[in-house]
VORO-695766 format. One record per residue (C-alpha): residue in three letters; x, y, z. Coordinates in steps of 0.02 Angstrom, whole numbers, plus 50000, padded with zeros to 5 digits. Layout:
<nodes>
ALAXYZ ...
</nodes>
This chain:
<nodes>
UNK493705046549052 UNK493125065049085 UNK492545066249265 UNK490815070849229 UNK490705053749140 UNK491435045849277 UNK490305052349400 UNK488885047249307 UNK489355027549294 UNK489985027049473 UNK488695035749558 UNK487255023849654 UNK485825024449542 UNK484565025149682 UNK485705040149744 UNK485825050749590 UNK484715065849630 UNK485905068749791 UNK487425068849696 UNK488205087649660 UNK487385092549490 UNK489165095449408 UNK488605095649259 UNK487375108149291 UNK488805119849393 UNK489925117649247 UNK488605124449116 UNK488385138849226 UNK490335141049230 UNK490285142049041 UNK488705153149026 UNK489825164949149 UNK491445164649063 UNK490565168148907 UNK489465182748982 UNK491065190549062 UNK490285184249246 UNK491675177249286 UNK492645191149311 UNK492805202849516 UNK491325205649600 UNK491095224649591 UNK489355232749634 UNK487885224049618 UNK488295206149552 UNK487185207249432 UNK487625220449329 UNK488885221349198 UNK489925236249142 UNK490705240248955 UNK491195254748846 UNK490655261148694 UNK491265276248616 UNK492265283448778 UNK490625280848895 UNK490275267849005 UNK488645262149035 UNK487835247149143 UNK486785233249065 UNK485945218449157 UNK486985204149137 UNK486475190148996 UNK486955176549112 UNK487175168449277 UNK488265179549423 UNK489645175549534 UNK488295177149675 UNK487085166649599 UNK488515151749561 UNK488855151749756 UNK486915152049796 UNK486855135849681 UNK488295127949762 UNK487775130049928 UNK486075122149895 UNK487365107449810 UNK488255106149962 UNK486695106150081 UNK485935092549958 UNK487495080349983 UNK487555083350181 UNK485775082150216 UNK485815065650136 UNK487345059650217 UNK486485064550399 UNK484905054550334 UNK485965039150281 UNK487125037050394 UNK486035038650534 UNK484905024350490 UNK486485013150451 UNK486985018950642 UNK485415014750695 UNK485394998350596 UNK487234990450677 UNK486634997350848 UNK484954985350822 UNK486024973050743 UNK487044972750885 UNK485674969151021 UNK485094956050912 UNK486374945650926 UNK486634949251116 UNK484854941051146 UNK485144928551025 UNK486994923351111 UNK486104925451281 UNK484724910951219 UNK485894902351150 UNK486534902750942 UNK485684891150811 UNK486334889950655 UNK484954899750567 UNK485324914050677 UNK487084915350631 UNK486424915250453 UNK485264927550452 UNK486344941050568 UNK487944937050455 UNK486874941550298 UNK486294958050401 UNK488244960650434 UNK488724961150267 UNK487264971050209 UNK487704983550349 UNK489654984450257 UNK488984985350097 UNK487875001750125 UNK489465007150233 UNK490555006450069 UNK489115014149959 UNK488985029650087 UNK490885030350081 UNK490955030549876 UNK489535041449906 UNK490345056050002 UNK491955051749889 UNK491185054049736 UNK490205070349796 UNK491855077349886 UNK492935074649711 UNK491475084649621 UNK491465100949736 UNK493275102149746 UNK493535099649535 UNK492225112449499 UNK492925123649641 UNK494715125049529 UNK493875126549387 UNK492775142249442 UNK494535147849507 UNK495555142949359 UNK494445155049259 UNK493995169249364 UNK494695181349459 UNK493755181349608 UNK494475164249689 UNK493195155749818 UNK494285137649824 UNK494925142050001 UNK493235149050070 UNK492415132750020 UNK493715120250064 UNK493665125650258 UNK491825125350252 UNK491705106650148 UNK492965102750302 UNK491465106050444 UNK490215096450313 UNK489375085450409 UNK489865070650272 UNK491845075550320 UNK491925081650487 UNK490775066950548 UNK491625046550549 UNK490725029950541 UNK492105023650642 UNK490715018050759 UNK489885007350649 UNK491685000250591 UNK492044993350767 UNK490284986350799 UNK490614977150616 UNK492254971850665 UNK491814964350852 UNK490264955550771 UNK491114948050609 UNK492274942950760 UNK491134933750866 UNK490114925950737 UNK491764918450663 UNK492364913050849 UNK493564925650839 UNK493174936151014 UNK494184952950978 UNK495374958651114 UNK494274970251252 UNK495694975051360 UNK495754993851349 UNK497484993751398 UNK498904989451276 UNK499894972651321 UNK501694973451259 UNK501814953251256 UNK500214952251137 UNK500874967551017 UNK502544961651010 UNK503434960751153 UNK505124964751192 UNK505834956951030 UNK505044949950871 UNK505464945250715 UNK504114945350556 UNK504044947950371 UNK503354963950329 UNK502634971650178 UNK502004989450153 UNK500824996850025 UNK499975014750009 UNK498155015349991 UNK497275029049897 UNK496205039250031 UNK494405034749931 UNK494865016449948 UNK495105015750146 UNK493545011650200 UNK493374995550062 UNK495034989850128 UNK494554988750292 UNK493024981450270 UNK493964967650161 UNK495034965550321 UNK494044965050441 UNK492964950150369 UNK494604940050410 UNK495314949750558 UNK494494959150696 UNK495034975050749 UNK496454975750897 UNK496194990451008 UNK497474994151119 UNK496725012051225 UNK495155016251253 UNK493665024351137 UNK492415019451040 UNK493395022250866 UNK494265010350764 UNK495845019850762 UNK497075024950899 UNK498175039850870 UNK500075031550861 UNK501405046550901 UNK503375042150871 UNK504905056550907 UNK506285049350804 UNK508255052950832 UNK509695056250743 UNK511185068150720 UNK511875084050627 UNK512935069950494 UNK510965060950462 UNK511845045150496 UNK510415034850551 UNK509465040850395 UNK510895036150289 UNK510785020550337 UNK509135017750339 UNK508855025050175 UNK510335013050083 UNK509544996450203 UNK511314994150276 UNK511324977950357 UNK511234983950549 UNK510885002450525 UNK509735005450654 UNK507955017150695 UNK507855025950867 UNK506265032350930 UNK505235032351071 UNK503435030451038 UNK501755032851136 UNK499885030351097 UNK498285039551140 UNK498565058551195 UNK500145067151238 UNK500965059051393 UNK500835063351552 UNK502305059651688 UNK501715041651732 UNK501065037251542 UNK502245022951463 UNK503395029351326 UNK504225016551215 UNK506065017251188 UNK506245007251019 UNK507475000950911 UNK507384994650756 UNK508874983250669 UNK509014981350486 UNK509534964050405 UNK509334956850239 UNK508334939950247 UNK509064932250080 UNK510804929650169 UNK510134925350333 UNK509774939850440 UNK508154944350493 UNK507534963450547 UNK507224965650728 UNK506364979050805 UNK506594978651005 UNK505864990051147 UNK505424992951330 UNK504435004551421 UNK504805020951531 UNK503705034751621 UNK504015048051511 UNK504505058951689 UNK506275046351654 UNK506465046551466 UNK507465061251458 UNK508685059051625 UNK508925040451521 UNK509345048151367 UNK510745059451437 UNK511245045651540 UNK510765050951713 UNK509845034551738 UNK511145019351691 UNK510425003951634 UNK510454997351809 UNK509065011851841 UNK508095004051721 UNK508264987451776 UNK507474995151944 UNK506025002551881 UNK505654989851766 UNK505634976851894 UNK504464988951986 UNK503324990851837 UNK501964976151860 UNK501284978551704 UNK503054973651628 UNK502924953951550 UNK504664953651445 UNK506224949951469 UNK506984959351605 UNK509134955751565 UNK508424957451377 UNK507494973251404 UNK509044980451521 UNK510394974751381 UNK509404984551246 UNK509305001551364 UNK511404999851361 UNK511334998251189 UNK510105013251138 UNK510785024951268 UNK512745021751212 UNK512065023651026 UNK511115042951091 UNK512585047351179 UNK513995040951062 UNK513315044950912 UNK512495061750983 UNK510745058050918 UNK509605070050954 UNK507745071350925 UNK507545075450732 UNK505655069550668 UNK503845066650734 UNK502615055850660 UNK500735055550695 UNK499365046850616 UNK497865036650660 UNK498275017050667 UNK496905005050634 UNK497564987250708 UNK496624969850660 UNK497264953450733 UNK496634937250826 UNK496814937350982 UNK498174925951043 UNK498594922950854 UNK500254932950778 UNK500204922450600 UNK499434936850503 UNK499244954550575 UNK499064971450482 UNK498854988450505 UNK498215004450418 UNK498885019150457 UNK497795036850398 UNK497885055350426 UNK499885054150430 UNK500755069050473 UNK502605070850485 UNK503455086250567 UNK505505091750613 UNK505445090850792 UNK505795108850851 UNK506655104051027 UNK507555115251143 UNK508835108251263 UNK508345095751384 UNK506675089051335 UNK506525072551199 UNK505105080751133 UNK504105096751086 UNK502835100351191 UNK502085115951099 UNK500975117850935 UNK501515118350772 UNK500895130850615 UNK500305121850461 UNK502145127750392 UNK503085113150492 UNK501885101750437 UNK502105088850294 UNK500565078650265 UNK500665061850159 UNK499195058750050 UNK498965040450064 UNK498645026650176 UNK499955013350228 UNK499364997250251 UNK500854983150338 UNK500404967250301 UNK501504956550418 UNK501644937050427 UNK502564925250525 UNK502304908850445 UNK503264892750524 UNK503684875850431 UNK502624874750279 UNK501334885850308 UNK500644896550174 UNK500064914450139 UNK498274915350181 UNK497074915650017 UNK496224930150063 UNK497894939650095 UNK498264936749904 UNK496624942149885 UNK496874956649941 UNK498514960049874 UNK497764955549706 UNK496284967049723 UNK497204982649631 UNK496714992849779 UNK498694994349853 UNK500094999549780 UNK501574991549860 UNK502835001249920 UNK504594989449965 UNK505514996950100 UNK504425012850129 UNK504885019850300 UNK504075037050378 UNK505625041750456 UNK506685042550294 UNK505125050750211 UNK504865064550354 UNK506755069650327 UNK506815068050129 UNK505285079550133 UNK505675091450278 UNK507555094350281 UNK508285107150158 UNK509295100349991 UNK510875106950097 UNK510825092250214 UNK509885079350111 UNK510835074549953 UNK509975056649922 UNK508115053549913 UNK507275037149922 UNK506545027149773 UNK504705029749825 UNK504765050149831 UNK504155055849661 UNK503015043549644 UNK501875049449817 UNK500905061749672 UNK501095052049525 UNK499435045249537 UNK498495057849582 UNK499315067449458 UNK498885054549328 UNK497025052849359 UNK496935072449382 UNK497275071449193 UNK496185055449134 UNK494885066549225 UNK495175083249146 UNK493735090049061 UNK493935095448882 UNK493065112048881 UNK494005127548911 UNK492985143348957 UNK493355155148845 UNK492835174348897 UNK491495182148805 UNK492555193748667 UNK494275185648659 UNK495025172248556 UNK495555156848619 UNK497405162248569 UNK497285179648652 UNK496595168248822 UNK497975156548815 UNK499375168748816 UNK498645180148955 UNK498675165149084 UNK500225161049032 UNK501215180649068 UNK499915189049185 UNK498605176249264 UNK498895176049446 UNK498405159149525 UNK497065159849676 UNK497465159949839 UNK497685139049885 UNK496825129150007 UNK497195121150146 UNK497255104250041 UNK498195113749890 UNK499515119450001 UNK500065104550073 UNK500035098449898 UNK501135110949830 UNK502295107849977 UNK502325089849913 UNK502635095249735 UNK503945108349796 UNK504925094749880 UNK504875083449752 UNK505215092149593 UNK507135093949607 UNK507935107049504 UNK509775108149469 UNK510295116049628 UNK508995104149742 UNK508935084549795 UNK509175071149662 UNK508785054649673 UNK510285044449693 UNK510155034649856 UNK510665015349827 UNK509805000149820 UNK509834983749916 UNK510174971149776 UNK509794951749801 UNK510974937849723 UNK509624934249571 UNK509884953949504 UNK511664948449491 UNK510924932449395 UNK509664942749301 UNK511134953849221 UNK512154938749165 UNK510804930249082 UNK510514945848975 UNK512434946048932 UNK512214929048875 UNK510814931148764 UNK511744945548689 UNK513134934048670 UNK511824921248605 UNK511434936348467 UNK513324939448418 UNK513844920748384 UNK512394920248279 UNK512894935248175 UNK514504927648177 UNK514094909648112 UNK513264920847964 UNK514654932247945 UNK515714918647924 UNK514704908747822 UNK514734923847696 UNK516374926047700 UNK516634909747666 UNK515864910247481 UNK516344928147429 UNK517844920047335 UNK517844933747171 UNK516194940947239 UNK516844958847316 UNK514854959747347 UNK514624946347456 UNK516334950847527 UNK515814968247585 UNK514174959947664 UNK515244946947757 UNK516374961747814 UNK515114973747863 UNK514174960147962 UNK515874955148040 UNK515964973548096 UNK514314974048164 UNK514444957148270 UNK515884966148336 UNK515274981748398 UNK513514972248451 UNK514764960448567 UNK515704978048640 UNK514154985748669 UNK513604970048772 UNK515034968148883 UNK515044985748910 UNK513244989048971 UNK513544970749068 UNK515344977349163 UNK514344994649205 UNK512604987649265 UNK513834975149367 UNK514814990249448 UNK513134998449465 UNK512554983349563 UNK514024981249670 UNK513995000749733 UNK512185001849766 UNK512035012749626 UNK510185020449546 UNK511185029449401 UNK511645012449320 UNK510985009849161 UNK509884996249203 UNK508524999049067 UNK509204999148895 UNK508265005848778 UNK509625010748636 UNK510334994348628 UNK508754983348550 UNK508064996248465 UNK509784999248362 UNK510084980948332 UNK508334979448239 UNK508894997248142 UNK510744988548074 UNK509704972948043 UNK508504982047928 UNK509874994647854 UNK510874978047835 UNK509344968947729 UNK508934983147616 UNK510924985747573 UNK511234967947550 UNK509694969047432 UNK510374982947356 UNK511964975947308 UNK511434960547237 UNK510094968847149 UNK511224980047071 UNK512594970947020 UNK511624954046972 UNK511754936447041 UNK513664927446986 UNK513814910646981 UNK514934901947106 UNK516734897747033 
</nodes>
């Protein structure tokens, strides 16, 4: 579907005059390509200039000017934020009314008719959240396409002028994350559900010391965040652990590892035990007596009985580096944990782990290597672990530029060092006991087509597959080429047909000149990370390849015989009929050469079997992704013999007539 189809059934009818008028934008584009308006701004914008007969002379322009496009898109872009401002504000205004509401009714006490009425008032407050969002999706997608287009046809490029100014739009620069948390505490308390209020963030009610949970992760396309959460947080309120009104806390991690990668080796092939160091804080950068996380995270494969673990304890960051180089022994730690009062876990636990993480820094000289940042939204009962999740946004991973002595950078860092990911990553986690079973609305959820599960996905492989040079990363993980894909894909489905054409030349003549002399306009801020992402992950001969192994369960082993099998299943067939042809070609060299020729085939079919089995097997056994574990020659050649086999058998006993048996 061609975008400008698109945005016409997705739009919200009532909402349709404050939509950008792309279709309107695009004629224009078309009248200017045609006129030759599309070309540099020289002079007065609306002149044009052209030669006849060696003298130039300047004519008034048939058709809109570059001047005149930017004029109309500015109005656009006014049109869309001025009724953003106006919308949102009244949906602010609504929750905040909503919300006083029910803090008279709770204060005279709930009837039942009152939690009616304010739960049908909460959901109509979500569902005019989700149409602004689509709204300012929607309008956003429209800008930006006809932006490239009026730069993929002219040669006075405006993409990056307007992307930094659509950035301080008041429908992007300003967040409803307000009106999210307001949502989330009432859904909470209506349900019975009272969402945590502690500002502060309690280790023993995030986790603890140790814990041990099933975890799945999914990306999220960015335009489907806000549904998402909403679908969450009818189930879940949102967990806050710092203060703010927002329904996000900014989650920072330093990760470690050495010159040989050895952590991300193992992390990236799921060795059972290869282990994650990082140390971890929330809210802004840490001051001497803020609590910085020394984690550890342990790898295990639950189908043979191992379960990951991912273990921590906390240190003023003033100690985190004299720990790390060993200046403060584990009994140190013992002594200022015991000190801490805020500290609930396991103190011989929590000192046991800080011997184990500083002899893995100092023996395996890990040093810090990776940051990640990004915004994490948190939803959870309180006092209930059964189902939590989390949705992680604005993710931004960077090589962490240290120098010696400090665990991490405390400087600023250019938009060069920094690799953006362009999804969402929603963990689902559950920790079911007994017979319990996966929530329906979880299922829901998963069934909604809305995530896109991602097995295994880990930010600290994916920083250093992204950031490190092909030199020192030889293996990639599964999950790298497809982070465009998508995008890529629906970039296409919404391609529009039309290709401006400039007034005078063939479409020919056009198509060769941007192929040997157009010069692309200068990115934006949005294109550039995106080409960063594209550089990374379109490998060349000379650059990373995809070869990192996989963690195979017992039933691939089972799924590989079965195929053998019903190959075999295929040969003794072909056999039985080989056989049974051979067995009345007595003085019929016709039916003879069938039978023979059949023989052959059942033969080479059976080879070709046990060979793909015995090198899918090996590939299975090393870890391998260059197995052939598709097949695509083997079926489609069986069906080719089987035809060439009919039509010669036909042939023959056309040709030489049917004999009687002896």
């Amino acid at each position: 579907m061609k975008f400008g189809h698109k945005l016409l059934e997705m739009r919200t009818p009532e909402w349709a005059s404050f939509y950008p008028d792309y279709d309107g934008l695009k004629k224009m584009l078309l009248e200017m390509a045609k006129t030759g308006q599309n070309r540099a701004i020289r002079g007065r914008a609306d002149l044009g200039t052209h030669s006849i007969g060696g003298t130039e002379e300047r004519i008034k322009a048939a058709g809109p000017s570059e001047i005149e496009f930017m004029r109309r898109l500015e109005g656009e872009i006014d049109k869309v934020s001025k009724h953003y401002t106006k919308e949102a504000g009244q949906l602010k205004r609504r929750v905040e009314e909503l919300e006083q509401r029910y803090a008279s009714a709770a204060a005279s006490g709930l009837n039942g008719a009152d939690i009616i009425d304010i739960t049908n008032d909460v959901e109509r407050c979500e569902t005019t959240l989700l149409k602004i969002d689509e709204f300012v999706n929607l309008s956003y997608s429209a800008l930006i396409k006809i932006l490239k287009k009026h730069d993929k046809h002219s040669s006075c490029p405006i993409l990056l002028a307007y992307s930094v100014k659509l950035q301080d739009a008041p429908f992007l620069r300003e967040k409803l994350t307000h009106v999210i948390m307001v949502l989330s505490n009432l859904n909470a308390k209506l349900m019975g559900k009272e969402a945590k209020t502690e500002a502060q963030f309690d280790p023993n009610q995030a986790g603890g010391t140790s814990f041990m949970r099933k975890t799945t992760k999914y990306w999220v396309r960015m335009r489907d965040l806000t549904r998402v959460k909403c679908i969450i947080l009818k189930q879940l309120p949102v967990y806050k652990f710092t203060e703010g009104d927002a329904d996000s806390d900014r989650v920072t991690s330093v990760y470690f590892d050495n010159d040989n990668l050895d952590l991300y080796t193992g992390r990236l092939h799921k060795t059972p035990g290869a282990i994650a160091v990082r140390m971890r804080w929330y809210g802004a950068d840490p001051t001497d007596d803020t609590p910085v996380y020394v984690e550890r995270k342990v790898h295990n494969e639950a189908w043979y009985g191992g379960e990951s673990v991912k273990e921590r304890f906390s240190l003023p960051d003033k100690d985190v580096q004299a720990y790390l180089e060993g200046r403060i022994t584990p009994a140190g730690v013992r002594d200022i944990l015991r000190a801490d009062k805020s500290f609930k876990g396991d103190l011989e636990a929590a000192v046991k782990l800080a011997a184990e993480v500083q002899g893995h820094v100092l023996n395996k000289k890990l040093k810090p290597m990776l940051r990640t940042q990004y915004m994490r939204t948190a939803f959870q009962k309180k006092g209930d672990a059964t189902v939590r999740s989390s949705l992680d946004t604005e993710l931004c991973m960077a090589l962490e530029p240290v120098e010696k002595g400090q665990y991490r950078y405390k400087g600023g860092l250019t938009p060069e060092q920094i690799c953006q990911f362009p999804h969402g990553v929603l963990e689902v986690k559950l920790q079911l006991q007994g017979d319990q079973q996966t929530p329906a609305w979880v299922n829901d959820l998963l069934e909604s087509g809305l995530l896109t599960e991602v097995n295994k996905f880990g930010k600290f492989v994916h920083g250093l597959a992204a950031l490190l040079p092909a030199s020192r990363v030889k293996e990639l993980p599964y999950w790298f080429h497809l982070v465009n894909a998508e995008e890529e894909g629906e970039a296409k489905q919404d391609a529009d047909a039309e290709d401006f054409v400039p007034a005078g030349k063939p479409r020919a003549a056009t198509a060769y000149q941007s192929a040997t002399r157009y010069t692309p306009p200068e990115p934006s801020c949005l294109e550039y990370v995106a080409k960063l992402f594209l550089h990374w992950s379109r490998p060349t001969a000379f650059q990373k390849v995809n070869t990192g192994k996989l963690v195979v369960e017992p039933k691939v082993y089972f799924a590989n015989e079965r195929t053998f099998l019903v190959w075999g299943s295929l040969c003794t067939q072909l056999g039985s009929i080989a056989v049974g042809i051979l067995a009345i070609s007595f003085h019929r060299p016709a039916v003879m050469r069938v039978g023979i020729m059949l023989s052959g085939l059942t033969f080479l079919f059976f080879l070709y079997a046990l060979v793909s089995f015995q090198r899918r097997a090996h590939g299975l056994r090393m870890r391998s992704t260059d197995a052939p574990y598709d097949d695509r020659f083997g079926p489609t050649m069986v069906a080719l013999v089987m035809c060439v086999a009919l039509v010669l058998n036909a042939y023959i006993s056309i040709s030489q007539g049917v004999q009687p048996l002896p």
